[in-house]
Structure formats: structure tokens, C-alpha cells
C-alpha positions in Angstrom: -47.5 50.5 80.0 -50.7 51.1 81.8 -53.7 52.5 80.2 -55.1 55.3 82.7 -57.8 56.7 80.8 -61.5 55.3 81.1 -63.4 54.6 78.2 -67.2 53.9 77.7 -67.7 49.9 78.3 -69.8 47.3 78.0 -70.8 46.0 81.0 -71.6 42.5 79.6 -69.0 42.0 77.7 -66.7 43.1 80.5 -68.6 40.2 82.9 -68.2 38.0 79.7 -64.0 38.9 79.8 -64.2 38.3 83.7 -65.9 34.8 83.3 -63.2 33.6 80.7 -60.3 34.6 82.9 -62.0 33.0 86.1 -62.1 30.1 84.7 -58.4 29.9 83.2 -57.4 30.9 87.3 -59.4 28.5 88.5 -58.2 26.0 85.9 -62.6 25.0 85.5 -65.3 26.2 87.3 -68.9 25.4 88.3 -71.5 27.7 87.4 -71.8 28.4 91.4 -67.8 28.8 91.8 -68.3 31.8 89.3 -71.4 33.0 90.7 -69.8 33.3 93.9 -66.9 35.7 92.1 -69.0 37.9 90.0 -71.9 40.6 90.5 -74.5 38.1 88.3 -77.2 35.8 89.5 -76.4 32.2 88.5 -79.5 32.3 85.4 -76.8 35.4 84.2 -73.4 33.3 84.6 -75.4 30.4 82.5 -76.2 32.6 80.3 -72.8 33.7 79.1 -71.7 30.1 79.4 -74.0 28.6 77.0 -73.0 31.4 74.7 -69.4 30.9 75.2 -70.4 27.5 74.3 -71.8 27.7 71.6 -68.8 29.6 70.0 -66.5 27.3 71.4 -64.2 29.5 73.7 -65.5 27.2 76.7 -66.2 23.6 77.0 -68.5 22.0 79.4 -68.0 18.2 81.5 -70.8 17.7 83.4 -70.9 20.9 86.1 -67.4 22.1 85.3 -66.9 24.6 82.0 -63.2 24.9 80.9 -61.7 27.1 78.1 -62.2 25.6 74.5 -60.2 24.9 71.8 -61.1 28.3 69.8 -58.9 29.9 72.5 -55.6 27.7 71.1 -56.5 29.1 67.7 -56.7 32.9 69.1 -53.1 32.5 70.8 -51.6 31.5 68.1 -53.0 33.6 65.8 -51.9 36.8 68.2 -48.4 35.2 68.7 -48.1 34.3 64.8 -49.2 37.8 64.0 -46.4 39.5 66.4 -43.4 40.9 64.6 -41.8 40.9 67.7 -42.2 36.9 68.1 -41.1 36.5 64.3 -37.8 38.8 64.6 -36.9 36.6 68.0 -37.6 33.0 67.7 -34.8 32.2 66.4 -32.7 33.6 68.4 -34.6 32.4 71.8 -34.4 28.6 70.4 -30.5 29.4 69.8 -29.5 31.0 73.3 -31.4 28.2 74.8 -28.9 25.7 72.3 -25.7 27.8 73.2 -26.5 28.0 76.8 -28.5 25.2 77.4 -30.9 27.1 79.4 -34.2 28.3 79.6 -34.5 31.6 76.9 -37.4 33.6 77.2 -39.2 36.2 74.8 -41.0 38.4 77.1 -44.0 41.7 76.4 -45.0 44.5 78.6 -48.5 45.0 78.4 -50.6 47.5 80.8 -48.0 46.6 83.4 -47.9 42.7 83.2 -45.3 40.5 81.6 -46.4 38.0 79.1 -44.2 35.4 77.6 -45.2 34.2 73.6 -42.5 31.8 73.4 -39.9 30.1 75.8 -37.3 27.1 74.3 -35.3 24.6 76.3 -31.8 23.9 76.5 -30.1 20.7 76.8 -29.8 21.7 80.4 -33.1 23.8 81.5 -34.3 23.2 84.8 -38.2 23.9 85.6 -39.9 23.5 81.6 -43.4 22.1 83.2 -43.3 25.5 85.5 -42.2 27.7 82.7 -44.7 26.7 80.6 -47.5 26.6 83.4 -46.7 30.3 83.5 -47.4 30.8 80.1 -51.1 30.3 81.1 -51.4 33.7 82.3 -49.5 36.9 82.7 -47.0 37.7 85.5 -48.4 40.7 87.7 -45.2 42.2 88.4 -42.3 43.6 86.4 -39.9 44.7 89.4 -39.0 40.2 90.2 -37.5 39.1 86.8 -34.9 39.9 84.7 -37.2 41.0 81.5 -39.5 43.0 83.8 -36.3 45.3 84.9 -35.0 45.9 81.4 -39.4 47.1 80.3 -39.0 49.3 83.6 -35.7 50.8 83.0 -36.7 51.8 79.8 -39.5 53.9 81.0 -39.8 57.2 83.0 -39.7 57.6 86.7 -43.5 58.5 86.1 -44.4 55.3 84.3 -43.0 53.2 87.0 -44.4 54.4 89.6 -47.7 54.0 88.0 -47.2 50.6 86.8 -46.3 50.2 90.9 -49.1 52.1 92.3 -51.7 49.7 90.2 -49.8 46.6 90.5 -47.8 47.0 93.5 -44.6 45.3 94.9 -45.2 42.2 95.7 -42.5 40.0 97.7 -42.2 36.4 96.3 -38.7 35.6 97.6 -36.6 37.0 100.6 -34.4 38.3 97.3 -37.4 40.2 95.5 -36.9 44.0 95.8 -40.0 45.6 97.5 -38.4 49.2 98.7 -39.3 51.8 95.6 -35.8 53.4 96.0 -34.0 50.3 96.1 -35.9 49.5 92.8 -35.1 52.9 90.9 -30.9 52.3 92.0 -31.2 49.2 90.6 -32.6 50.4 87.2 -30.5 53.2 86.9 -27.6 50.4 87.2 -29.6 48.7 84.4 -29.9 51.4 82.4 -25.9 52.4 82.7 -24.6 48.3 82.0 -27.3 48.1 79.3 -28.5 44.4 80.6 -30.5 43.5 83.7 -30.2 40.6 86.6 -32.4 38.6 88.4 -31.3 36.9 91.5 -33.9 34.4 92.9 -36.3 37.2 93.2 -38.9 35.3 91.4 -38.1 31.7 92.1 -35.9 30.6 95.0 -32.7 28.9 93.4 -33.0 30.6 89.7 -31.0 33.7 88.6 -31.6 35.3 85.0 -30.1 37.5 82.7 -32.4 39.8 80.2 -31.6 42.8 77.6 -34.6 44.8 75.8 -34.7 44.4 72.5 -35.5 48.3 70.7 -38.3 48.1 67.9 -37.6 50.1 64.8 -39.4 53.3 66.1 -36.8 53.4 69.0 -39.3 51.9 71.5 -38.7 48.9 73.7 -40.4 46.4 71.7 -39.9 43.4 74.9 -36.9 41.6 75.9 -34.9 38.6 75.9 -33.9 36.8 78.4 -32.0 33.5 80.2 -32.9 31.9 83.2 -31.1 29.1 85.1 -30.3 27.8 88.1 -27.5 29.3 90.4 -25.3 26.3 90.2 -24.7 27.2 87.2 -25.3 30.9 86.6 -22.7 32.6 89.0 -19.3 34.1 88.9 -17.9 34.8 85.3 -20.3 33.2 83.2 -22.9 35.1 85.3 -21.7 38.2 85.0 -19.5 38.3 81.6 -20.2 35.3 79.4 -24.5 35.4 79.9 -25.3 39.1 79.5 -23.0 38.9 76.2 -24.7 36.5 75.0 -27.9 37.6 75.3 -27.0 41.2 74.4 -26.1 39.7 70.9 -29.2 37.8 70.9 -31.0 41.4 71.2 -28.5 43.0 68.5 -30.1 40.2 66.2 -33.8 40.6 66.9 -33.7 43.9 66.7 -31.9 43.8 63.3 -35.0 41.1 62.3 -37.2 43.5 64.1 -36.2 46.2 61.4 -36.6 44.0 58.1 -39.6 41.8 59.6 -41.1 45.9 60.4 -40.1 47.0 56.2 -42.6 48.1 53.9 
């Protein structure tokens, strides 16, 4: 959910956060491409290069400075360090197997949707996208299948703050973009106890996600399958898909509870 208090900062270390995630959208930059984006003076942008640098979290190739190998060890130590991701692999790698599809294990966090681990069915169509996307979060819950099941299991007030800050943006003629619209169809979610995506996202691909409940009775993320609608329509859309990815949830969140046991 959205964090909407204000806390005392740093101000360099906030530019030094900015810089990082500049360079990751602009896939490199030049020390004048991030001058150009931030409030610094280009002596001030080298500056927090060179120390970047020098800890390794950026690289540099002539003008261009990427992100640097100690990033790979930070992801996977966050991801490694997620009960979440150790209750669920399993199961994602076997709905991908049974379905041969594209299973997703997806986290909320202050309104965006990150994915720590995706596998790939005999079948899956789009793996180089998927894990292109993995590069950074998704702005928007309302356009996929996991992003419905986080909203529906929030309050009216919590979505509509999550919407106010990250808005409603239209990537498909599908994606929902009216508020009201948006709050029928999580009611519906809430009622079947699994949510649908219909090539809001992605022209061509429909999904089907559940939440998987944490131990404290929180929505710890969700599961999901993705796949194209050639394939994901009529019964095994709407009957054979959501139950098998509502017994993929059952299972992580019995994992949840015993990875989660002291």
C-alpha cells in the first residue's frame, strides 16, 4: 500500500536513489543525460557516480555508467530472504508445468507491482518481455490479473489512494480506466475469490490470478497465469485456470504458514 506520511530525508541520498533508478530507465546514461533529469550540476552527478563506482552498484564504459554487478547480489539477496518467494516457487514452476504457461509471483509495494519470480511453461508465449519487466516495477495495479486480487483485498480508501498517486492509466482499449467500473469489478473479485485479466495489459494475453493470505490474515501477494487468448478462453478460462491457480494459492499459503513458524 502507499506510504502517506513524510519523514525527515536525506536529500543526497534521495538524489543518489534517483540517479540509480535513471539509469536502470534509461538502460545507461551519460553524466549529461542525468544532469539534464536531476536538480545537480554535472561536478554533483559525477560525484555520486564515482562513488557508486567505487562500491560497485554502477559500472562505467567510456561516457555511459550502467548498474553494477553488486545490484544482482542485492536482488537476490531480497528475493532469497522473502518468505513469500520461498512458500511459492514451487508452486509457480508447477502451474507453469501443468498449464504450460507463464506463472507469475507477484508483491504490492507502495502501490506498484513487482514480480520476484516468473517460470515458463512448455507453451509460454512472451518470456523475453516477461522478464524485461522484471527490470522494474509495474505502476499500476487496476491492468493485471495480480494487481486486481492486491486491490480487492484492500479498502475502498486504500484504492482510491493507491489511484490518486498512481492513476489509471489506459494501455489497451480493454484496460479499465472509469473508478466505478474498477470497484464493480473488484467486488466481483472479491465475491468469486479469483481475479481476470483480459488484454488490459498486453493486447492478445488474458490472465488468471488469486491472493495468496500470509499467516497474520494479510494479503501477502498473488499468484497468477498468463497466456494468450487462443488458448485461455471458454471453459479452461473460466473453470479449469482459476482452479488451478486457486490450489496453487491453497499451497503457498499452507508453505506460507510453516516457512512463517518459529
Amino acid at each position: 500500500m502507499t506510504n502517506n506520511t513524510n519523514p525527515r530525508t536525506i536529500k543526497s541520498v534521495a538524489q543518489t536513489t534517483n540517479i540509480i533508478k535513471l539509469i536502470r530507465e534509461l538502460q545507461g546514461a551519460t553524466v549529461s543525460e542525468l544532469t539534464e533529469r536531476v536538480p545537480l550540476s554535472q561536478p554533483s552527478v559525477h560525484t555520486h557516480l564515482a562513488t557508486l563506482k567505487l562500491a560497485g552498484f554502477v559500472v562505467q564504459d567510456g561516457h555511459t555508467y550502467d548498474l553494477g554487478p553488486q545490484m544482482l547480489t542485492l536482488g537476490e539477496y531480497v528475493r532469497n530472504r522473502s518468505d513469500l518467494y520461498q512458500a511459492s516457487k514451487d508452486q509457480v514452476e508447477k502451474l507453469a508445468r501443468e498449464t504450460g504457461e507463464c506463472a507469475h509471483l507477484g508483491i504490492e509495494h507502495n502501490g506498484q507491482m513487482f514480480y520476484p519470480y516468473e517460470h515458463y511453461g512448455s507453451e509460454a508465449v512472451g518470456a523475453e518481455y516477461h522478464e524485461k519487466k522484471r527490470e522494474g516495477p509495474l505502476d499500476h495495479l487496476h491492468c493485471t490479473g495480480t494487481g486486481k486480487c492486491i486491490l480487492a483485498s484492500m479498502s475502498d480508501d486504500e484504492v482510491h489512494a493507491i489511484l490518486d498517486e498512481r492513476g489509471m492509466t489506459q494501455y489497451t482499449r480493454n484496460t479499465i480506466i472509469d473508478r466505478d467500473i474498477l470497484f464493480e469489478e473488484l467486488d466481483e473479485v472479491r465475491e468469486r475469490g479469483h481475479a481476470y485479466g483480459d488484454q488490459e495489459f498486453i493486447h492478445g494475453i488474458r490472465a488468471v490470478g488469486k491472493s495468496i493470505v500470509g499467516p497474520d490474515g494479510d494479503v501477502a501477494g498473488a499468484i497468477a497465469v498468463t497466456g494468450p487468448v487462443s488458448r485461455l478462453q471458454g471453459e479452461r478460462f473460466e473453470e479449469e485456470l482459476p482452479q488451478q491457480v486457486i490450489n496453487a494459492a491453497n499451497v503457498c499459503e499452507v508453505n506460507l504458514q510453516t516457512v512463517t513458524y518459529e
